[in-house]
ROMAR-440194 format. One record per residue (C-alpha): residue in one letter; x, y, z; residue number from 1. Coordinates in steps of 0.05 Angstrom, whole numbers, plus 32768, in hexadecimal, padded with zeros to 4 digits. Example, Ala and Ser with C-alpha at 12.3 -4.5 7.8 and 13.67 -1.06 7.14 Angstrom:
PT  type     x     y     z  seq
PT     a  80F6  7FA6  809C    1
PT     s  8111  7FEB  808F    2
***
This chain:
PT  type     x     y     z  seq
PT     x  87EF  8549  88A3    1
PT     x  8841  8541  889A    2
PT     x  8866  8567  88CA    3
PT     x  8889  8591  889C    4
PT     x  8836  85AE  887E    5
PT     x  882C  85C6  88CC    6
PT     x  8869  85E8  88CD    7
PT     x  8860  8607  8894    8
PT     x  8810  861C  88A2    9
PT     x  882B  8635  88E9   10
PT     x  885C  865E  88CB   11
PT     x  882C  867F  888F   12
PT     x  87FB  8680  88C9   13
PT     x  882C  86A8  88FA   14
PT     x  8841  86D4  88BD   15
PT     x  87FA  86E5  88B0   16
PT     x  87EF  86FC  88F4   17
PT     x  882B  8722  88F9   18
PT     x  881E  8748  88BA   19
PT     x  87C8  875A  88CD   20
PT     x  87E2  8770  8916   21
PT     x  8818  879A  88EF   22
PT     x  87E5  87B9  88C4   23
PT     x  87A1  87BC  88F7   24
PT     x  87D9  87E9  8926   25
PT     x  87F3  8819  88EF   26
PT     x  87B9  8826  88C0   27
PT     x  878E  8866  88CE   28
PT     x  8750  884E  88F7   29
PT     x  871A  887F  8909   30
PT     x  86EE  8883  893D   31
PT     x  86AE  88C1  8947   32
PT     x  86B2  88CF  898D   33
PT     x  86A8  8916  89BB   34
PT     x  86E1  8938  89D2   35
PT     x  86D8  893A  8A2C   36
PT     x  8720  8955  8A37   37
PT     x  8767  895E  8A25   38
PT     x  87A2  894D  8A59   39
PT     x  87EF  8953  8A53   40
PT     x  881A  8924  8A78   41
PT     x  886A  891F  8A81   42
PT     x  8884  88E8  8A72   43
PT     x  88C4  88C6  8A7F   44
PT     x  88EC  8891  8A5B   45
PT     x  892B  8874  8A6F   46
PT     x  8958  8862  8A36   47
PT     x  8997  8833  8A45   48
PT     x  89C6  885F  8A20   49
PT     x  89AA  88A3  8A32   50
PT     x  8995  88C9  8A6A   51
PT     x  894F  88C1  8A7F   52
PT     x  8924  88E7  8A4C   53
PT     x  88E1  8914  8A5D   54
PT     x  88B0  8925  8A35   55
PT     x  8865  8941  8A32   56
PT     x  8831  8913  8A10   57
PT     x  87F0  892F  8A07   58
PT     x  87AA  8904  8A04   59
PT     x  876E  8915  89ED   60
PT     x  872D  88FB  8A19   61
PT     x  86F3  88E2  89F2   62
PT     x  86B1  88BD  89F0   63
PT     x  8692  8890  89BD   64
PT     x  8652  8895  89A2   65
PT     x  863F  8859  89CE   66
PT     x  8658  887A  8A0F   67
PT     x  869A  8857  8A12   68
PT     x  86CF  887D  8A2B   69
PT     x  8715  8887  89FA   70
PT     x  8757  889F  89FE   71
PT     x  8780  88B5  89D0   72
PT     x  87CF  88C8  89D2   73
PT     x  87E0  8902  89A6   74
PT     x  8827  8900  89A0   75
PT     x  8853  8912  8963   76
PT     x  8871  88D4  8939   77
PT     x  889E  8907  8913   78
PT     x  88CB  88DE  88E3   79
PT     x  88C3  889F  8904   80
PT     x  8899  8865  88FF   81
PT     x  885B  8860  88F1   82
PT     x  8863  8889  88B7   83
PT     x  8831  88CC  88BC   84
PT     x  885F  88F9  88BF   85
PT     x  8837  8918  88F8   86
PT     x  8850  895A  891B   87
PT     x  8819  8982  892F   88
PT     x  8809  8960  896F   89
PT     x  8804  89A5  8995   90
PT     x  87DC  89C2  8961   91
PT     x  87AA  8981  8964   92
PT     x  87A7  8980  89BA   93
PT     x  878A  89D3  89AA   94
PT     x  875B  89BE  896D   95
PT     x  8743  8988  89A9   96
PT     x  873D  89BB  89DA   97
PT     x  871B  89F1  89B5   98
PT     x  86E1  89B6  899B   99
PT     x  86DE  89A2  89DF  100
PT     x  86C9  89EB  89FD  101
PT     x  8692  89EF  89CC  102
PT     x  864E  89F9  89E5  103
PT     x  8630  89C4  89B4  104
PT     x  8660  897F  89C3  105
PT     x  866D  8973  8981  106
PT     x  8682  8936  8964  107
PT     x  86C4  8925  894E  108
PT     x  86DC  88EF  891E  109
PT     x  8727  88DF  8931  110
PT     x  8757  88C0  8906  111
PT     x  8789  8893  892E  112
PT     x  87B5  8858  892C  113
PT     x  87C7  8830  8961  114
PT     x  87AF  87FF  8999  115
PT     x  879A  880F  89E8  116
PT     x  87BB  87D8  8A0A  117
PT     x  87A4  87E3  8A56  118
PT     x  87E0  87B7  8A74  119
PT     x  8816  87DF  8A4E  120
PT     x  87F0  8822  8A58  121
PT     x  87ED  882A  8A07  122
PT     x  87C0  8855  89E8  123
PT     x  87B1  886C  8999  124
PT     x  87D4  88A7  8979  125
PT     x  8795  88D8  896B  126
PT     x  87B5  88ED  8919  127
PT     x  877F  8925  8912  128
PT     x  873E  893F  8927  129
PT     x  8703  8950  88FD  130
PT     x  86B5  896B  8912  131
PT     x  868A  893E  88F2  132
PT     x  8640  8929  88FA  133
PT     x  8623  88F4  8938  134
PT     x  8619  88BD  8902  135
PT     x  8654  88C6  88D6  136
PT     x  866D  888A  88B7  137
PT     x  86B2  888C  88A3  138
PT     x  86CE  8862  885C  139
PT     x  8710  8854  8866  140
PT     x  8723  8868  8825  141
PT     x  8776  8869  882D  142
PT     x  876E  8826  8855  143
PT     x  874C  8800  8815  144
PT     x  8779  8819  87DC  145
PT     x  87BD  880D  8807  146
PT     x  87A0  87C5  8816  147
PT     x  8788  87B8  87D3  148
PT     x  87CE  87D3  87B6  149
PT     x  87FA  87A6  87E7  150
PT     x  87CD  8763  87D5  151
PT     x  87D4  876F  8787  152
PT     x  8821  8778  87A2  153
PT     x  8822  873C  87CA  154
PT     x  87FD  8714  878F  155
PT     x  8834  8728  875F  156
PT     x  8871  8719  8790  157
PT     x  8848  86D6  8799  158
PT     x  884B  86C3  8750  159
PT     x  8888  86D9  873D  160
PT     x  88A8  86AC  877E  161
PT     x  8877  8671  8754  162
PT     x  8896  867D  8715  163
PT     x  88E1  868A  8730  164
PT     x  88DB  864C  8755  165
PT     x  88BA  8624  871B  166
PT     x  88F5  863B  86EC  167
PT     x  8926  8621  8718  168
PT     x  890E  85E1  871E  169
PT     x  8909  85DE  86D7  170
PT     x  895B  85ED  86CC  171
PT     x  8994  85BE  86CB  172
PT     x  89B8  85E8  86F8  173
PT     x  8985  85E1  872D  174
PT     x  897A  8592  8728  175
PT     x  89D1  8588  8728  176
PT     x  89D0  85BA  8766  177
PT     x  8997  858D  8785  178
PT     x  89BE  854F  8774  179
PT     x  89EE  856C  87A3  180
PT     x  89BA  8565  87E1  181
PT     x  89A4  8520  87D0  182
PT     x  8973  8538  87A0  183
PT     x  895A  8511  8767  184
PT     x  8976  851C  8722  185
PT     x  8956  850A  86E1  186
***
């Protein structure tokens, strides 16, 4: 294989990667879990150009229906990034609470994005809360449209690059501006 096919494999190979992590961390995931408890903890984060700022971030306790223990951050994303315009965090940590005192354990599907990364202490944004049945299986209906969507996008980026690219090599202009690199002219 030339050296210049690698590069360019490495690089759509890189870009692909880049662009599945982006999406597997911001699309809504859910998971059906019980709620075991609710905590609130203070944090603090030191800014270079500010003064150290505190605030509370509240997690939500759960466990899976194969007894795995998850945690969830429930923090507000307000305006920023990623995009759910989520500012009911407060609201959410009582909805938690209130399904958690409940005689019966009910389970919960949660709707969250994120990744828990044990080295960096990162856990998932819990979005919302919602009783559902044991054996609920969740069709992520939002996921497959928006992915569906940005591939028919992607496709028609891809062939109109094709067809830019195919009309430029077909114009004079082009093949006297290549002649300038050491291109061939015919």
């Amino acid at each position: 294989m030339k050296t210049l096919q690698i590069i360019k494999y490495s690089v759509l190979a890189i870009l692909a990667v880049t662009v599945v992590g982006f999406l597997h961390y911001n699309l809504p995931r859910t998971e059906v879990v019980q709620i075991t408890g609710t905590d609130v903890k203070r944090v603090d984060r030191d800014h270079p150009t500010e003064v150290t700022r505190t605030r509370d971030v509240r997690y939500i306790s759960t466990v899976t229906r194969d007894g795995k223990v998850r945690v969830f951050r429930n923090e507000d994303t307000g305006w920023g990034w990623p995009p759910y315009l989520k500012f009911n965090s407060a609201d959410l940590a009582g909805h938690a609470q209130l399904i958690m005192q409940d005689a019966a354990k009910p389970w919960v599907r949660v709707r969250y994005y994120g990744w828990r990364i044990n080295i960096f202490t990162l856990f998932p944004n819990a979005v919302s809360v919602k009783i559902v049945d044991k054996d609920y299986t969740h069709i992520p209906m939002f996921n497959i449209v928006f992915l569906i969507l940005l591939t028919g996008a992607a496709v028609i980026a891809w062939l109109g690059i094709r067809r830019l690219v195919n009309r430029l090599r077909r114009s004079e202009r082009f093949r006297s501006i290549g002649s300038l690199f050491g291109g061939d002219r015919k």
